[in-house]
TORKEBA-351107 format. One record per residue (C-alpha): x, y, z. Coordinates in steps of 0.5 Angstrom, whole numbers, padded with zeros to 4 digits, always signed. Example, Ala and Ser with C-alpha at 12.3 -4.5 7.8 and 13.67 -1.06 7.14 Angstrom:
+0025-0009+0016+0027-0002+0014
! end
This chain:
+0000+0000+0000+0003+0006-0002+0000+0012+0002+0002+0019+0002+0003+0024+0007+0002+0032+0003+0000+0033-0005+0006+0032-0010+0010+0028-0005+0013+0021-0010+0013+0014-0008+0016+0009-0011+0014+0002-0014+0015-0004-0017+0011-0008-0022+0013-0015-0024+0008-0018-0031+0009-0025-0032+0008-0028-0038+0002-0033-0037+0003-0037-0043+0010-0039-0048+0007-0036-0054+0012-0030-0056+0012-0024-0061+0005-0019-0061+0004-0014-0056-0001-0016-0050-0006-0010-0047-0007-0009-0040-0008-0004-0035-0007-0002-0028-0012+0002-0023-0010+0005-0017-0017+0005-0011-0018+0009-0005-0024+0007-0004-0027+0013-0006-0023+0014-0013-0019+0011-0019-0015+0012-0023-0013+0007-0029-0006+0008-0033-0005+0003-0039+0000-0002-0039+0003-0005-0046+0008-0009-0046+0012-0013-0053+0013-0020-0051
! end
């Protein structure tokens, strides 16, 4: 859980993508969504096998 104590305060994070499968080449199309309860907000995440 990343928390922040004051506006434009940074933190930094790790995020580890796994391939579920062994196929290789193409692009795979995700995102990944930040919740506060109250909140989201959802960055788009693609990545080149």
């Amino acid at each position: 859980m990343l928390k922040f104590e004051y506006v434009g305060q940074e933190k930094v994070f790790k995020v580890v993508i796994i391939r579920a499968n062994r196929k290789q080449g193409g692009y795979v199309f995700g995102q990944l969504t930040w919740c506060d309860g109250k909140h989201n907000v959802t960055s788009p995440i693609v990545v080149k096998q």
